[in-house]
Kinemage of the C-alpha trace (Angstrom):
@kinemage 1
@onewidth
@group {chain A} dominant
@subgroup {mainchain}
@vectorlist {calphas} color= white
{ca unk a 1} P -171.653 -80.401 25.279
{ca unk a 2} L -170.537 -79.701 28.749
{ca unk a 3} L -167.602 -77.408 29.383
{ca unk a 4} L -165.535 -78.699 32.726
{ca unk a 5} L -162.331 -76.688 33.531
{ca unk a 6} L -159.859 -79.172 35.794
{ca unk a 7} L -157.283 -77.200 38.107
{ca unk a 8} L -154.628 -79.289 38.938
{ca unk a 9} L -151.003 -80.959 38.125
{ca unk a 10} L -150.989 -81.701 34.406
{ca unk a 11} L -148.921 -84.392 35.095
{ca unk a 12} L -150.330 -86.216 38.313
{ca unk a 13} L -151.576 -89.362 37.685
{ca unk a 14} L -154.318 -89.205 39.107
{ca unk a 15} L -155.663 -86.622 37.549
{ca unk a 16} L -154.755 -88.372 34.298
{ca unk a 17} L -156.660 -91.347 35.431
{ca unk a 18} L -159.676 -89.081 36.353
{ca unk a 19} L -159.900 -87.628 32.971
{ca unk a 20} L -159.809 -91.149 31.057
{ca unk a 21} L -161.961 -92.867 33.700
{ca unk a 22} L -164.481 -89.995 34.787
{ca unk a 23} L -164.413 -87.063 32.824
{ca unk a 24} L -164.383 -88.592 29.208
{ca unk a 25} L -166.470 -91.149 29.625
{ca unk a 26} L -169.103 -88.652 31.114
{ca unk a 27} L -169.158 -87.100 28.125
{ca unk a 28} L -167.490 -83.422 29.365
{ca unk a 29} L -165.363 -81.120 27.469
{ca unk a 30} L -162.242 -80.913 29.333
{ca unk a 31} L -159.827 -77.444 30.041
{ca unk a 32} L -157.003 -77.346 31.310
{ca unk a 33} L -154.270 -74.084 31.367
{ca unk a 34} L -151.111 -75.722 30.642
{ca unk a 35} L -147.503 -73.926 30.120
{ca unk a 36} L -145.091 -74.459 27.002
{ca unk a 37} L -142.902 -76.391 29.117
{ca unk a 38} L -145.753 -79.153 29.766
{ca unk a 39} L -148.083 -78.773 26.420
{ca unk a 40} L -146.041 -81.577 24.395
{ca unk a 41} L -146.732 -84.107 27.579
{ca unk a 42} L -150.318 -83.151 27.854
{ca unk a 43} L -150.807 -83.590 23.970
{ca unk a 44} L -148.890 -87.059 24.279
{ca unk a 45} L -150.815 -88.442 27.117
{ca unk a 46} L -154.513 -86.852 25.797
{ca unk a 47} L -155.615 -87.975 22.619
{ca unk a 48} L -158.908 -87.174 22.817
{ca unk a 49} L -160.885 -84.149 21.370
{ca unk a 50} L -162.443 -83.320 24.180
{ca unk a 51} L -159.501 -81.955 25.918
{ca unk a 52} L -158.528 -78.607 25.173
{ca unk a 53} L -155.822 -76.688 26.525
{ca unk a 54} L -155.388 -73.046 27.783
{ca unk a 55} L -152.485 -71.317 27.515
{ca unk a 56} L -150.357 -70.800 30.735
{ca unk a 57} L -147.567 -68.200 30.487
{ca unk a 58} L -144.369 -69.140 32.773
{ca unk a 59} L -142.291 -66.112 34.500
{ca unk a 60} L -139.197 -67.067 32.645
{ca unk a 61} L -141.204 -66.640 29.226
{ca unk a 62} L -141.036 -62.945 29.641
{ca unk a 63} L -138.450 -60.248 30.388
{ca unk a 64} L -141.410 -58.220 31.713
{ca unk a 65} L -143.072 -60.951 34.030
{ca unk a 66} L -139.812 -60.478 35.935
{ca unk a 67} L -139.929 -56.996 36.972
{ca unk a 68} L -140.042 -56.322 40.412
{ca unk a 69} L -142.955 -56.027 42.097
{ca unk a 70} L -145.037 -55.462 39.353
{ca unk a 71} L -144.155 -58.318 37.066
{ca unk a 72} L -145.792 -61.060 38.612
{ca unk a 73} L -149.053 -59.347 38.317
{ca unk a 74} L -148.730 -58.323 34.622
{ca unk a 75} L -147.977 -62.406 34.070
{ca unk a 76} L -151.055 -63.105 36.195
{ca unk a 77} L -152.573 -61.104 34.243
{ca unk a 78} L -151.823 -62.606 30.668
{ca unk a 79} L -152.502 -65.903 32.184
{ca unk a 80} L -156.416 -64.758 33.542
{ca unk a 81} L -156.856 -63.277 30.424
{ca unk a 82} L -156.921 -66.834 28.714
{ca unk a 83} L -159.099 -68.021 30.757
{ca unk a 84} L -161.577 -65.501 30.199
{ca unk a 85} L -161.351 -66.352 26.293
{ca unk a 86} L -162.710 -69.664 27.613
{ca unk a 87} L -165.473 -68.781 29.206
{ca unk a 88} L -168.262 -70.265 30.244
{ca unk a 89} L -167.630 -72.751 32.262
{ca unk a 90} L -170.475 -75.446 33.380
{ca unk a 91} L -168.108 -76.806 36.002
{ca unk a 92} L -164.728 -75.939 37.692
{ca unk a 93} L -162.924 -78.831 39.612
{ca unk a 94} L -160.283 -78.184 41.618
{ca unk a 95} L -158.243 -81.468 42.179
{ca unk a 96} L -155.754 -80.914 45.709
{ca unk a 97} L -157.102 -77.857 47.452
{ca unk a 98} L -154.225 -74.790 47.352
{ca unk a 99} L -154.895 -71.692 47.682
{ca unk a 100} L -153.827 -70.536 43.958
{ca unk a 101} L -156.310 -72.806 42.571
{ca unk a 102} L -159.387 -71.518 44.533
{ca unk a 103} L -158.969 -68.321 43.924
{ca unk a 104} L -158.802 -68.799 40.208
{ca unk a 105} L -161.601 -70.987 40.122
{ca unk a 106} L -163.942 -68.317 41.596
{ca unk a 107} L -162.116 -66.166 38.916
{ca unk a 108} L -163.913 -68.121 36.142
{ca unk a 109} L -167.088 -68.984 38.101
{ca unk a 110} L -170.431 -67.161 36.360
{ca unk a 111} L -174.152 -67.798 37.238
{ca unk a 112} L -173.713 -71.097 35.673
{ca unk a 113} L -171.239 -72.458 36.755
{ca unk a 114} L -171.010 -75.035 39.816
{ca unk a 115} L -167.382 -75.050 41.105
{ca unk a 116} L -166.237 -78.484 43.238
{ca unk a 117} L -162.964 -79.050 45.390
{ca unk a 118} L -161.316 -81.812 45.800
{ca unk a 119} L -159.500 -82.856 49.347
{ca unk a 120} L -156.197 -85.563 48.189
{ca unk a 121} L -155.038 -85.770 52.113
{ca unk a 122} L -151.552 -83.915 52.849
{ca unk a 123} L -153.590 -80.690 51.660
{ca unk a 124} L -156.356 -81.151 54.458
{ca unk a 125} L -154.180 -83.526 56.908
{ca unk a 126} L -150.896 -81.836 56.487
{ca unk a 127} L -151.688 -78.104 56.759
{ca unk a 128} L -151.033 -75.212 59.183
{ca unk a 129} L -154.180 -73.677 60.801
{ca unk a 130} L -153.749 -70.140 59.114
{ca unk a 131} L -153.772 -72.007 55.540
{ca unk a 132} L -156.731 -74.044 56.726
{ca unk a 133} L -158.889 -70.704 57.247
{ca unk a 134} L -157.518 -68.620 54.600
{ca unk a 135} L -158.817 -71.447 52.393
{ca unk a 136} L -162.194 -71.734 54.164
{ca unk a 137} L -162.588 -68.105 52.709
{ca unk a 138} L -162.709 -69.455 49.225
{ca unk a 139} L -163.988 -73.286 50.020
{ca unk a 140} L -167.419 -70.758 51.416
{ca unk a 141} L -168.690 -69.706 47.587
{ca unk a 142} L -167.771 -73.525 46.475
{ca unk a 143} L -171.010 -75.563 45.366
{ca unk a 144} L -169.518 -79.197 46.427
{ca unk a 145} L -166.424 -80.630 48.101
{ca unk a 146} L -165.293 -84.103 48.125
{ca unk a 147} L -162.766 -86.062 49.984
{ca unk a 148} L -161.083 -89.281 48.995
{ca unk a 149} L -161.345 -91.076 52.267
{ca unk a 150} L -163.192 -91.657 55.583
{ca unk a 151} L -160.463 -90.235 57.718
{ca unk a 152} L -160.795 -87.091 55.803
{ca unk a 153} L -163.918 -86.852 55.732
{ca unk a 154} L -164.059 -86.951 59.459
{ca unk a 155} L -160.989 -84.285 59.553
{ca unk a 156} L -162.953 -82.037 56.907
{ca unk a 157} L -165.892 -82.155 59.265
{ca unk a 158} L -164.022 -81.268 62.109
{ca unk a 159} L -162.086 -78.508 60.242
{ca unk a 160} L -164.928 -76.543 58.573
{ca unk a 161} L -167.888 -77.887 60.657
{ca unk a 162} L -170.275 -75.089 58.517
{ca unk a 163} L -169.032 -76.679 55.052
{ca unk a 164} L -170.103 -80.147 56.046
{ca unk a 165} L -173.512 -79.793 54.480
{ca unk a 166} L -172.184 -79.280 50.812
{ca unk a 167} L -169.512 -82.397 51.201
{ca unk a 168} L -169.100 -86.248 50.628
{ca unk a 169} L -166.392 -88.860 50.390
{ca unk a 170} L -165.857 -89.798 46.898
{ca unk a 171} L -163.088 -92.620 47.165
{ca unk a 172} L -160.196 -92.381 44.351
{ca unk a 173} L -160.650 -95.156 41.793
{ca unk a 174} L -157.678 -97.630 42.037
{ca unk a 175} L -156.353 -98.330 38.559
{ca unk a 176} L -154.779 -101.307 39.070
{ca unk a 177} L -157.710 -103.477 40.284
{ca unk a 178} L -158.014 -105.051 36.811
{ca unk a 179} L -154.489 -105.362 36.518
{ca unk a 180} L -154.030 -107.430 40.226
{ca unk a 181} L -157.220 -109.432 39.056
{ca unk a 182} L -155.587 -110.547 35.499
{ca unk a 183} L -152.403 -112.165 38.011
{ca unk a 184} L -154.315 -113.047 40.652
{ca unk a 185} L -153.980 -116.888 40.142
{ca unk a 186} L -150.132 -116.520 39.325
{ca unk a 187} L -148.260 -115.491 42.487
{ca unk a 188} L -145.727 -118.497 41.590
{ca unk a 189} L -145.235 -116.304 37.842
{ca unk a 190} L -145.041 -113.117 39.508
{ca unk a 191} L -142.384 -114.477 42.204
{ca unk a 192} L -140.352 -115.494 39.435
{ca unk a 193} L -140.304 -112.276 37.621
{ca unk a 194} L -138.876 -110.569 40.379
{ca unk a 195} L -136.563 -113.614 41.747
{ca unk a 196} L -138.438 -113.763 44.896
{ca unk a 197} L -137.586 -117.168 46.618
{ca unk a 198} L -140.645 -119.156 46.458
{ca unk a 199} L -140.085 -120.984 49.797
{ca unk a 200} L -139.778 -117.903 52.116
{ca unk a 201} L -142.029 -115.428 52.868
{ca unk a 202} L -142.043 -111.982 50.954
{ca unk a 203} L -142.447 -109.299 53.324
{ca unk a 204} L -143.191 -105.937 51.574
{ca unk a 205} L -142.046 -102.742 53.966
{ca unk a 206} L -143.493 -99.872 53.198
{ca unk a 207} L -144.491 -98.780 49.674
{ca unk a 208} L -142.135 -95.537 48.874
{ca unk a 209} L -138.686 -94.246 49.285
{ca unk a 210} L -139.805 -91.290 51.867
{ca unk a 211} L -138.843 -91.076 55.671
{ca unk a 212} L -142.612 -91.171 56.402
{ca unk a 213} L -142.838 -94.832 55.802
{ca unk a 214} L -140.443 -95.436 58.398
{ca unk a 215} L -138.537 -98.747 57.408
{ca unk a 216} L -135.777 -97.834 59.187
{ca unk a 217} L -137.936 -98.489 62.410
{ca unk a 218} L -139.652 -101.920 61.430
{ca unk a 219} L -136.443 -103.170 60.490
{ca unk a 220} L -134.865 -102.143 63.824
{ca unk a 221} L -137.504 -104.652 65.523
{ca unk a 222} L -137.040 -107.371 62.900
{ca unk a 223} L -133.837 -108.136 64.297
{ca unk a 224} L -134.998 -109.918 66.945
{ca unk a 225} L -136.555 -112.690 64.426
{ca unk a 226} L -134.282 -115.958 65.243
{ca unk a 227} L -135.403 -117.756 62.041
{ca unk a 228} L -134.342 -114.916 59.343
{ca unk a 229} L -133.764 -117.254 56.971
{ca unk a 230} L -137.816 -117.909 56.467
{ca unk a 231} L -138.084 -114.108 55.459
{ca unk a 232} L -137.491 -112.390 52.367
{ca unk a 233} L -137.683 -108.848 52.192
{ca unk a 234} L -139.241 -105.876 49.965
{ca unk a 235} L -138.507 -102.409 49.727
{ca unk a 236} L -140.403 -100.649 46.851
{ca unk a 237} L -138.157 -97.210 46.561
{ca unk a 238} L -139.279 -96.399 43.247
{ca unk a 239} L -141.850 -93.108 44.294
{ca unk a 240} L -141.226 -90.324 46.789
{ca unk a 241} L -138.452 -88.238 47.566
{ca unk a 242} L -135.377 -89.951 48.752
{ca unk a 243} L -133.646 -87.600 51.806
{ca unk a 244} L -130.161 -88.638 51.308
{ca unk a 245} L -129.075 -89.105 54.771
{ca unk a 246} L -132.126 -91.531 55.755
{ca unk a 247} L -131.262 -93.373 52.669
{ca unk a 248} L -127.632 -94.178 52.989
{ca unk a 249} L -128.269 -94.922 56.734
{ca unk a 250} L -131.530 -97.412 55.653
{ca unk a 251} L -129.653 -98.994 53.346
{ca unk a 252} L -126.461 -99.677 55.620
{ca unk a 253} L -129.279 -101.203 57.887
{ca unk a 254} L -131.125 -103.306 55.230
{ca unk a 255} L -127.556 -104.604 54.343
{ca unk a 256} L -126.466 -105.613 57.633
{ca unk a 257} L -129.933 -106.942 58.700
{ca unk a 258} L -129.048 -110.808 58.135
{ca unk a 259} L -132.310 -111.149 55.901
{ca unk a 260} L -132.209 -111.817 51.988
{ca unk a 261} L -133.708 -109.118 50.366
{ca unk a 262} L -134.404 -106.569 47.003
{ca unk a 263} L -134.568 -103.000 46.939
{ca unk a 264} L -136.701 -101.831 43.613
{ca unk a 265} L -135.780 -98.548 42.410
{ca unk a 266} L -137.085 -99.234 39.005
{ca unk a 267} L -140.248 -97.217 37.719
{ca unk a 268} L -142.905 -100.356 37.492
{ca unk a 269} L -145.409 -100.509 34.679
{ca unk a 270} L -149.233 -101.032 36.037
{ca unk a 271} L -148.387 -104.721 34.785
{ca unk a 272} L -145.367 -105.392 36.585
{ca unk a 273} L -146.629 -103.355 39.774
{ca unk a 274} L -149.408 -105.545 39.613
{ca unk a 275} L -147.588 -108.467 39.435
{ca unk a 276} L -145.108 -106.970 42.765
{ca unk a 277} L -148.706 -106.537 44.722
{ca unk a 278} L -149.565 -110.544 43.607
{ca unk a 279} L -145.920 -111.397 45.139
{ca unk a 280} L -146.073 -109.803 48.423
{ca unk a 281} L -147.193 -112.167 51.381
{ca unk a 282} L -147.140 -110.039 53.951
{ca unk a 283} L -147.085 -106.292 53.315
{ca unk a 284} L -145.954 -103.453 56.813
{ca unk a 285} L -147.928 -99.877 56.573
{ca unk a 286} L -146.388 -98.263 59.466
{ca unk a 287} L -146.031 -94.877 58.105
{ca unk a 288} L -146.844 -91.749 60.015
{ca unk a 289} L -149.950 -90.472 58.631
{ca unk a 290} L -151.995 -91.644 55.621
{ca unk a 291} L -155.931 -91.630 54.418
{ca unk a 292} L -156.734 -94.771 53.143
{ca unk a 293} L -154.361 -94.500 49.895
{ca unk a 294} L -154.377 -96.387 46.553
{ca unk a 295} L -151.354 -98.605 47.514
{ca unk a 296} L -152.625 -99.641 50.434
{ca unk a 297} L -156.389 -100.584 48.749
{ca unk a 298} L -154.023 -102.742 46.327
{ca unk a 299} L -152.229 -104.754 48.532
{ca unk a 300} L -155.968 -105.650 50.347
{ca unk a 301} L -157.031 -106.378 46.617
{ca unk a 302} L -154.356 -108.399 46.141
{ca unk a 303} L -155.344 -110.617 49.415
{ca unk a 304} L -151.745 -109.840 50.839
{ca unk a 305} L -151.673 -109.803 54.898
{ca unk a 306} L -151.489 -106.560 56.425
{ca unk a 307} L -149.768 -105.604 59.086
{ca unk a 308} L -150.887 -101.998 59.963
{ca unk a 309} L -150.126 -99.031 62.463
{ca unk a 310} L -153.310 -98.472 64.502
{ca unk a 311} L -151.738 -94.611 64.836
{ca unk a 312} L -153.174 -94.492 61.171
{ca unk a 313} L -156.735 -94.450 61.927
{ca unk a 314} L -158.187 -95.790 58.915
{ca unk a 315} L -162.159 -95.775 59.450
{ca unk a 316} L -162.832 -97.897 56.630
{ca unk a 317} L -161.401 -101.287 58.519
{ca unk a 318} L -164.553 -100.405 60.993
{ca unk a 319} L -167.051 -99.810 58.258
{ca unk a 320} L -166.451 -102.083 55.488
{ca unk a 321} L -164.939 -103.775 57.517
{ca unk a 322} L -161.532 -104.763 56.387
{ca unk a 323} L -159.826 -107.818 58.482
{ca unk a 324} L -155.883 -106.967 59.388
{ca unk a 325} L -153.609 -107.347 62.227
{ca unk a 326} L -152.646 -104.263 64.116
{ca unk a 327} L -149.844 -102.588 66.289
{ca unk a 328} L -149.385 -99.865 68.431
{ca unk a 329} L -145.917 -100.309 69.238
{ca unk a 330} L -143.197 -101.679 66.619
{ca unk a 331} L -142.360 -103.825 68.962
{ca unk a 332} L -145.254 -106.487 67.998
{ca unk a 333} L -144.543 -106.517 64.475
{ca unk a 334} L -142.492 -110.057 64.783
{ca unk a 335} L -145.065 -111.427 66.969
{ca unk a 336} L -148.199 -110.085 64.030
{ca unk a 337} L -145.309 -112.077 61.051
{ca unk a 338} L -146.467 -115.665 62.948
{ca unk a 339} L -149.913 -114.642 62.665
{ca unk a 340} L -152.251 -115.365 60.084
{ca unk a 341} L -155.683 -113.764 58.538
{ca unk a 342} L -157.748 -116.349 57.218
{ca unk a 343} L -158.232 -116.991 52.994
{ca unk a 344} L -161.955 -116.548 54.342
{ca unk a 345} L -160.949 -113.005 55.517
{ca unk a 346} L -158.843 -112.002 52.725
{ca unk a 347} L -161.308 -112.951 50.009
{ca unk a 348} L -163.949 -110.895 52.067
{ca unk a 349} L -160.982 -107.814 51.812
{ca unk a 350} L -161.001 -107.899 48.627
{ca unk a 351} L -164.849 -108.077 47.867
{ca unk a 352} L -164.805 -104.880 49.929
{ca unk a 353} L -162.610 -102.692 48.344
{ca unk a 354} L -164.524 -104.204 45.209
{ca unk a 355} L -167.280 -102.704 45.722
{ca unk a 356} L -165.339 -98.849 47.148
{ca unk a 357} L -162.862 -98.453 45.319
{ca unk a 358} L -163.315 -98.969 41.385
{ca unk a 359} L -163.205 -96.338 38.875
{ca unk a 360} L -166.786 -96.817 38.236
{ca unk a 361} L -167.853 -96.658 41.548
{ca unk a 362} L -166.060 -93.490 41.405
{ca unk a 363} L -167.493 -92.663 37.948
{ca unk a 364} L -171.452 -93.173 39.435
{ca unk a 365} L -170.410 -91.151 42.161
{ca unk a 366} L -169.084 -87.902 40.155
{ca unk a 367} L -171.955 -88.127 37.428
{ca unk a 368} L -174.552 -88.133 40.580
{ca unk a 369} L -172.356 -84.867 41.353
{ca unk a 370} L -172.133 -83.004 38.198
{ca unk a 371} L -175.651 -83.854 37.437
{ca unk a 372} L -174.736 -85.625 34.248
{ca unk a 373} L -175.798 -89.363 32.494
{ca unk a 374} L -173.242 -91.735 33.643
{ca unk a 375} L -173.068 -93.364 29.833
{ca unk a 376} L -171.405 -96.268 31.165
């Protein structure tokens, strides 16, 4: 059996979803180093045998971890140490490229083992040059390194132009495919189980609470719409970090906008986020930067109409190619609401992603990678 030791947040969910969709299917016996504070999460959420994990020792476990100067490297090394009982790895997979996890990824590495990074976005897209080549350093003795998307691919390419030859773009598997395909003839049902107005249309701004989505901004333009009353607006606020000041000022300007409309704050199963994707008519991606992400693939699953910021680059409208409307300047977002893509179109959209963006598409991919029987 194949030993595969996964760097990474414990309790992203992705990396959840890679395990149950990728790793354990695949067959591989999963590590990860986990610390007291997270073990009784990991051992809720992992049934499986397969995954094992490694001690991680916190600073506030220890009196001595928190001497200065020298106590950080006494904890450091405890926490090597357990690794080392672990040894040998076949693989080490780094999920979201930092610094921390490179270096103790090489830590473990031996003759045998192939280590692979993998680039989410903000870590490539959002970084400062100086953490960009200190990283290189490490990236250099990697075997493989994937990125989730076309755009950063491209920006990967252009970053470490002598690393190109050891990379691909694996795209993230979208977990809720099956779960928009099980409501996908019900967007009457799904309206009604979030008291959207069936005779208006449900315009979906943004997909988070943060400032990068930029609501405040679409909204501004919206108010030159005479017929308000044919509107219904969304804004999904349950993910991302809510700066206080934005908020209150967003919400002061959804409340005086003169259009019905729900805020959800509410965590959403995969059922009833499903069931929000099915209900949105028209769905407004005019955040600052993104590559490609999972909520955006749903809403194109879910046949919605997209209205997207051409400042966002995303390659894979070229390629595949994906059919939405465009703007460059807020401005044209109420003249892109009278416009419409056709069912043609949309079907087409969602055929696409289809055939990107499912776990085992994903699955195929990483077993190609590892060098492992894809057993499914």
């Amino acid at each position: 059996m194949k030993k595969i030791f996964l760097l990474g947040n414990i309790k992203s969910s992705y990396i959840i979803q890679f395990i149950e969709n990728v790793l354990e299917p695949l067959g591989l016996e999963v590590y990860m180093q986990v610390s007291n504070d997270d073990i009784e999460f990991a051992k809720k959420m992992f049934l499986c045998p397969k995954i094992h994990f490694i001690r991680f020792y916190d600073s506030n476990e220890s009196k001595m971890f928190r001497i200065p100067f020298l106590g950080s490297k006494i904890q450091k090394f405890y926490n090597y140490f357990e690794l080392v009982k672990n040894k040998p790895f076949d693989y080490v997979h780094v999920q979201y490229v930092h610094k921390h996890y490179l270096s103790k990824a090489l830590f473990v590495k031996s003759k045998r083992t192939k280590c692979f990074a993998s680039f989410w976005g903000s870590d490539l897209l959002r970084q400062s040059e100086s953490v960009l080549r200190e990283e290189e350093k490490f990236l250099k003795k990697f075997d493989f390194i994937s990125t989730a998307a076309l755009l950063l691919q491209s920006s990967f390419e252009q970053c470490y132009p002598n690393l190109k030859r050891k990379s691909e773009m694996i795209p993230f598997g979208c977990s809720l495919l099956p779960y928009i395909e099980k409501y996908s003839n019900d967007i009457n049902t799904c309206k009604k189980f979030f008291n959207f107005p069936q005779n208006k249309k449900v315009v979906a701004i943004g997909y988070n609470a943060s400032e990068a989505q930029q609501h405040d901004k679409v909204l501004a333009v919206l108010d030159s719409i005479k017929n308000k009353n044919d509107f219904f607006l969304v804004f999904q606020m349950s993910y991302g970090s809510k700066e206080e000041i934005y908020y209150s000022n967003l919400f002061k300007m959804i409340n005086e906008s003169g259009f019905e409309y729900k805020i959800i704050t509410d965590f959403l199963s995969m059922d009833n986020l499903a069931k929000l994707r099915i209900a949105t008519d028209v769905f407004i991606n005019a955040q600052t930067t993104d590559a490609f992400s999972n909520s955006v693939i749903e809403c194109i699953y879910a046949e919605t109409q997209i209205i997207n910021a051409r400042w966002l680059h995303y390659p894979e409208l070229d390629q595949y190619p994906i059919y939405v409307n465009e703007f460059s300047d807020f401005k044209e977002i109420p003249m892109l609401l009278k416009q419409s893509i056709s069912e043609e179109k949309l079907e087409w959209n969602k055929l696409k992603i289809k055939e990107e963006s499912t776990w085992e598409v994903c699955r195929k991919k990483w077993a190609t990678s590892y060098g492992v029987e894809n057993k499914e």
